[in-house]
KOLFI-944862 format. One record per atom (N, C-alpha, C): residue in one letter; x, z, y. Coordinates in steps of 0.2 Angstrom, whole numbers, padded with zeros to 4 digits, always signed. Example, Ala and Ser with C-alpha at 12.3 -4.5 7.8 and 13.67 -1.06 7.14 Angstrom:
2
A+0066+0039-0028
A+0062+0039-0022
A+0066+0039-0016
S+0064+0035-0011
S+0068+0036-0005
S+0064+0039+0000
This chain:
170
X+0004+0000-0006
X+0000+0000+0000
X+0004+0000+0006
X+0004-0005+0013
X+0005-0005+0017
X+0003-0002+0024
X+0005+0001+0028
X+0002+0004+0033
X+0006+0000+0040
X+0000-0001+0044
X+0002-0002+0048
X+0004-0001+0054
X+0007-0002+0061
X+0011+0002+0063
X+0008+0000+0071
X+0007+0007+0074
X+0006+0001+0081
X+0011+0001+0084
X+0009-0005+0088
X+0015-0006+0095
X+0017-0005+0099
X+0021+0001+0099
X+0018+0006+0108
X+0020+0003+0113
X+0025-0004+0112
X+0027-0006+0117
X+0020-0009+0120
X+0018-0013+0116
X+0011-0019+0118
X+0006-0013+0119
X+0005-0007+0117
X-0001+0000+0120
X+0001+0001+0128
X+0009+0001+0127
X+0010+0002+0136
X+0009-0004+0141
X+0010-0009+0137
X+0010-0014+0143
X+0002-0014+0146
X-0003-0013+0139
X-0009-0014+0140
X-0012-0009+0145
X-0010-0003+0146
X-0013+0003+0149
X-0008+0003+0156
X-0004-0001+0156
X-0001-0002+0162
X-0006-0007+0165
X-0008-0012+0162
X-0012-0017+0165
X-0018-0014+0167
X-0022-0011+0165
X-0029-0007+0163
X-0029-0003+0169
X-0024+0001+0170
X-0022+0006+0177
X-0021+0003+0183
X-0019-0003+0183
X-0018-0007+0189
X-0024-0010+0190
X-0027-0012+0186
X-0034-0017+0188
X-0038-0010+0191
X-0037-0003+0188
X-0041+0004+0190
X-0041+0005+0199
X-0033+0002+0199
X-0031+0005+0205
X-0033+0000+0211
X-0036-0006+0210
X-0036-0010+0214
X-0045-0010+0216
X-0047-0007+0211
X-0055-0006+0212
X-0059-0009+0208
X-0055-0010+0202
X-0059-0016+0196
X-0064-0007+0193
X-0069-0011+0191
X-0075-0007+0187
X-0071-0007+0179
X-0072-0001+0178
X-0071+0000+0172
X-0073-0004+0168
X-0080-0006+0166
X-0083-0010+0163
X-0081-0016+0161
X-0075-0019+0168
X-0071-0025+0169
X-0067-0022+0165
X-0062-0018+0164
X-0057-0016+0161
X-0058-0015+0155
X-0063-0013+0150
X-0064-0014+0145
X-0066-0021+0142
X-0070-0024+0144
X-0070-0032+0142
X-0064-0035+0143
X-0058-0035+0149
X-0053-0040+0149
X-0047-0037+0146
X-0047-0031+0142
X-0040-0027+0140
X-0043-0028+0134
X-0051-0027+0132
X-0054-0026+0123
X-0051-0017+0120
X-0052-0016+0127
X-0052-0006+0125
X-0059-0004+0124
X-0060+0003+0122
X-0065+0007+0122
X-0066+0008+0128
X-0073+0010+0128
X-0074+0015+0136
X-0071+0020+0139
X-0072+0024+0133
X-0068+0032+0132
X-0061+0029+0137
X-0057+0026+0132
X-0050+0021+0135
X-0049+0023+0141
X-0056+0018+0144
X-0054+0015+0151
X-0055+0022+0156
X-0060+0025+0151
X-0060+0033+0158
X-0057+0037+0157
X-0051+0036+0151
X-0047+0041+0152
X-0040+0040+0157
X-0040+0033+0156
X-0034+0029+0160
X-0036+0031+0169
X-0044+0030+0171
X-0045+0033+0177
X-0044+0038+0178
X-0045+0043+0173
X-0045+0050+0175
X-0036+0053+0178
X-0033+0048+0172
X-0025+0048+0172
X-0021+0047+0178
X-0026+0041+0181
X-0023+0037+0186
X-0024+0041+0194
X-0029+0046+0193
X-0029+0051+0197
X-0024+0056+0199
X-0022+0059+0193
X-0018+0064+0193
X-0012+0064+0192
X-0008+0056+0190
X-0003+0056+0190
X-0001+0045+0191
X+0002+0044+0196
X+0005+0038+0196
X+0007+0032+0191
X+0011+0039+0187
X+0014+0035+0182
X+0011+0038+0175
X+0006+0039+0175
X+0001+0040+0168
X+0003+0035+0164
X+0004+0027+0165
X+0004+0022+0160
X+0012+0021+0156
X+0014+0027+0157
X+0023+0029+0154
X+0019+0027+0148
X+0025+0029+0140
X+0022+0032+0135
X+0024+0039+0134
X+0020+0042+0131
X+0021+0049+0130
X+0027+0049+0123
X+0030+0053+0124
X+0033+0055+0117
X+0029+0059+0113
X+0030+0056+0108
X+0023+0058+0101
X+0027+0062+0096
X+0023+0068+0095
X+0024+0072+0090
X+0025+0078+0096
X+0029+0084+0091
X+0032+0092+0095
X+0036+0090+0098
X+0038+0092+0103
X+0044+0090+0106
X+0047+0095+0102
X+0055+0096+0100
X+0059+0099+0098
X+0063+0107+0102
X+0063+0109+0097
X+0064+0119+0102
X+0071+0117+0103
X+0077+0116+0097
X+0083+0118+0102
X+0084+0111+0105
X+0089+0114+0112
X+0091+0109+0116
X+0098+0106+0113
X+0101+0101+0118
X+0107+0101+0116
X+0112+0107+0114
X+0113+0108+0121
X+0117+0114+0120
X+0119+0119+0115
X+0110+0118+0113
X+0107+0124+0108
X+0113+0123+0101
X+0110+0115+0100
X+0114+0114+0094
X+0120+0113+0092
X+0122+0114+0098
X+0129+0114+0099
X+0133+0118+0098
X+0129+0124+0102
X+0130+0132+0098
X+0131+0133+0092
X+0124+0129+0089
X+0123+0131+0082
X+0129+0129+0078
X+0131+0122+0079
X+0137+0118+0077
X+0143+0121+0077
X+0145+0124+0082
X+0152+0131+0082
X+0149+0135+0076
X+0142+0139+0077
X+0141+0146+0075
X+0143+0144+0068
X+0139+0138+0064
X+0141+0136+0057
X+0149+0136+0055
X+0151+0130+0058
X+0158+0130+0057
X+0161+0138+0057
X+0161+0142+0063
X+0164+0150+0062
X+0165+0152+0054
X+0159+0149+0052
X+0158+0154+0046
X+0153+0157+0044
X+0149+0160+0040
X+0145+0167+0039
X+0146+0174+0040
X+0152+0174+0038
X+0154+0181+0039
X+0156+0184+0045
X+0159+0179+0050
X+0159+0179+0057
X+0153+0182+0061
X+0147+0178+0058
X+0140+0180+0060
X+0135+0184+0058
X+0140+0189+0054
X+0135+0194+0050
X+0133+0194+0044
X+0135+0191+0041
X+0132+0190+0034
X+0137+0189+0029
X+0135+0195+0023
X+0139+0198+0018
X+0145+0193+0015
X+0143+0186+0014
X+0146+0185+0010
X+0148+0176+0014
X+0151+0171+0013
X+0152+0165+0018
X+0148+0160+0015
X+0144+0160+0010
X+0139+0156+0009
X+0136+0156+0016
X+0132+0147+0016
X+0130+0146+0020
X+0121+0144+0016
X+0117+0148+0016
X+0109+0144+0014
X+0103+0144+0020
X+0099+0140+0019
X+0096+0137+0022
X+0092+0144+0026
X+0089+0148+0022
X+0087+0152+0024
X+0090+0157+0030
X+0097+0157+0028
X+0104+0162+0032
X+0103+0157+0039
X+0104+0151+0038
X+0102+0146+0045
X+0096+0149+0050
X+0090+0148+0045
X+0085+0149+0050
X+0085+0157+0051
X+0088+0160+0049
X+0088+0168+0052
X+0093+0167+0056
X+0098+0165+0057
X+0104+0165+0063
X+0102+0161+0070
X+0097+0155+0067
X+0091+0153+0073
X+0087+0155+0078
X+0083+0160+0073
X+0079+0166+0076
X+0082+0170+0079
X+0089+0174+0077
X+0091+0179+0081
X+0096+0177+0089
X+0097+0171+0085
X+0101+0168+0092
X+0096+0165+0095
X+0092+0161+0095
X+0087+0157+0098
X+0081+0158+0102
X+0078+0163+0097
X+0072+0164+0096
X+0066+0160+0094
X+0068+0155+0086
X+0066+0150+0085
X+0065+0150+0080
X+0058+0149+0077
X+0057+0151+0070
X+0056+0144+0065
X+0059+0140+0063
X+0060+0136+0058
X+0058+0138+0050
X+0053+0133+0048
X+0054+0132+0041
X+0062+0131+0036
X+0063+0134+0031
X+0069+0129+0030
X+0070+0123+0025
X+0064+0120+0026
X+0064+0110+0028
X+0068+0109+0033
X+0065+0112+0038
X+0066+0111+0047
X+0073+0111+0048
X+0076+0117+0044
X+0081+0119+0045
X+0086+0113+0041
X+0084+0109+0037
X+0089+0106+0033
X+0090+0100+0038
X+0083+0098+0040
X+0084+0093+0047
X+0089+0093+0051
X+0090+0099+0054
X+0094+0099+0059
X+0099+0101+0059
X+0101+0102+0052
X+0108+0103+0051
X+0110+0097+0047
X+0107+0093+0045
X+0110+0084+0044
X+0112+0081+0049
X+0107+0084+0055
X+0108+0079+0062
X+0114+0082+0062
X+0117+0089+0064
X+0120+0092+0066
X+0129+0088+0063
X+0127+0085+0058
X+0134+0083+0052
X+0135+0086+0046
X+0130+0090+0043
X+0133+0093+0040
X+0132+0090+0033
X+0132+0094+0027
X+0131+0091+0019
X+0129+0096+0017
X+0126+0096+0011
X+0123+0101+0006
X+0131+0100+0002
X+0133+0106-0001
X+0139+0105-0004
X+0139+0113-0007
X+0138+0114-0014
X+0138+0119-0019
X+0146+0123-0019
X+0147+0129-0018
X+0153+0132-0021
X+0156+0132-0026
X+0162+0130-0028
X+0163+0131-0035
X+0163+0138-0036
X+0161+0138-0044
X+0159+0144-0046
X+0165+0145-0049
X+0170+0149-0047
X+0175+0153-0048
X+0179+0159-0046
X+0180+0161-0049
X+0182+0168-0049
X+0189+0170-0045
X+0189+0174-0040
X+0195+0173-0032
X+0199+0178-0037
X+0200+0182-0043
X+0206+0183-0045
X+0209+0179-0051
X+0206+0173-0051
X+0207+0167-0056
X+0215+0165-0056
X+0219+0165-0059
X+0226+0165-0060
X+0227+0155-0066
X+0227+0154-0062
X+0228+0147-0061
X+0236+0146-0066
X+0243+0151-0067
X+0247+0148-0070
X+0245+0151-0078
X+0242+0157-0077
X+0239+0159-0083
X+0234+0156-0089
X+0231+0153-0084
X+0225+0147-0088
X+0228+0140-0090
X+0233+0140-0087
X+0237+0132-0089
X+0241+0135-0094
X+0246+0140-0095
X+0249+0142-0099
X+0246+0144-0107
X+0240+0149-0107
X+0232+0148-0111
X+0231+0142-0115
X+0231+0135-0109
X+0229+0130-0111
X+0234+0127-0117
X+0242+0126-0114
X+0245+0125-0117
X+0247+0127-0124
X+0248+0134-0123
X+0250+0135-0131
X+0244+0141-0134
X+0239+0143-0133
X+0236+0147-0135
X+0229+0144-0140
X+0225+0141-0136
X+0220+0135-0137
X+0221+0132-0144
X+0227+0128-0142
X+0228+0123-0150
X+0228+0127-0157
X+0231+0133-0157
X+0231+0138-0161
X+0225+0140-0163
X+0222+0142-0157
X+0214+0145-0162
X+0207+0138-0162
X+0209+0132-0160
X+0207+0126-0161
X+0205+0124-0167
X+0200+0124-0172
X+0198+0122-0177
X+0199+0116-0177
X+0203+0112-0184
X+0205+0106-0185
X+0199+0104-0192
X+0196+0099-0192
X+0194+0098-0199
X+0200+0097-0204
X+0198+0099-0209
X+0202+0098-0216
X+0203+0090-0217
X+0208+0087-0221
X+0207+0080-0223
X+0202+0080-0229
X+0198+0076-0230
X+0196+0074-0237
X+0200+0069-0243
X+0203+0072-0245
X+0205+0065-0252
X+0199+0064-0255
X+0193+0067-0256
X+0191+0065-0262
X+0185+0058-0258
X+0184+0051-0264
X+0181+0049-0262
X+0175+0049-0260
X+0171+0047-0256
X+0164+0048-0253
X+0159+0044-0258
X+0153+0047-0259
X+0149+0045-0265
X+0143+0042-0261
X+0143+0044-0253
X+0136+0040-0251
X+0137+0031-0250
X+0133+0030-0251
X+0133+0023-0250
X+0134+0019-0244
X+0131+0023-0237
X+0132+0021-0229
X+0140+0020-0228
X+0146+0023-0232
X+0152+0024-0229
X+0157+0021-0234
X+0160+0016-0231
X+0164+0012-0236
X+0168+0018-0237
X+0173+0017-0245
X+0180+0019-0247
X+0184+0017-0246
C-alpha cells in the first residue's frame, strides 16, 4: 500500500495566493472556487490574514523539539565524559541512564525511544561491552591455552576395526 504525500510546497504557494486575493478584497466565495479549497480553508486563511502578515509561511509540523542546540551539545560532552563522571555507579551508558541525565540536567522527560533518537543524531552507536572480567590476566589464558587445554582435550580413539554399516565405504 502506498500513501500519499502532500505538497507543502504547492499547499503554500496555494494559501499564499488565497491570502492575497483576501487582501485585495476578493470574497471568500471567490477564493474558494478559484483555489478549489474548502470554505472552512478560505475563513481560516481570513481569520490568519488578520492577525498575522505572513500567515501564508508553512508552519513546521509535528512537536517542535525540547533540547536546543546548545542543549545537545551539552549532552554530547556529558556522554563522552563518561558515566561515572555523572554520577552513576558503573560507566555503562543505557538508554534509560540518558533519559535520567536529561531530566536532571534539562528538565526534560523523554521516552527512551526518544532518547535513542537523539543520541543517533548526536553520533553515537549502540555498542555492547565486552563481557570480561578487569582482573582477566591475558598472559595466563594464552599460556592455559597453550599447554594445558591440549592435555585435558579429548581425542577420539582410532578405529582399525572395519565398519559393517553399509552408508560408509571401507
Amino acid at each position: 500500500m502506498t500513501t500519499k504525500r502532500r505538497d507543502l510546497k504547492a499547499m503554500e504557494t496555494r494559501r499564499r495566493k488565497g491570502m492575497r486575493m483576501l487582501a485585495k478584497g476578493k470574497a471568500q466565495a471567490e477564493v474558494v472556487r478559484a483555489l478549489g479549497v474548502s470554505r472552512e480553508t478560505a475563513s481560516t486563511w481570513a481569520k490568519m490574514l488578520g492577525a498575522d502578515a505572513q500567515a501564508w509561511r508553512r508552519k513546521p509540523l509535528g512537536r517542535p523539539g525540547g533540547l536546543t542546540p546548545a542543549q545537545r551539545g551539552k549532552l554530547s560532552k556529558m556522554l563522552v565524559a563518561g558515566a561515572l563522571v555523572n554520577g552513576f555507579a558503573t560507566e555503562l551508558w543505557t538508554l534509560a541512564r540518558i533519559a535520567a541525565l536529561i531530566k536532571r540536567e534539562f528538565g526534560l522527560a523523554y521516552s527512551t525511544v526518544h532518547v535513542w533518537r537523539i543520541v543517533r543524531e548526536l553520533g553515537f552507536s549502540n555498542q555492547r561491552p565486552a563481557g570480561r572480567a578487569i582482573q582477566r590476566d591475558e598472559q595466563a589464558i594464552t599460556h592455559w591455552k597453550a599447554k594445558r587445554w591440549p592435555a585435558l582435550k579429548k581425542k577420539p580413539a582410532r578405529s582399525i576395526a572395519a565398519s559393517c554399516s553399509s552408508t560408509k565405504p571401507d
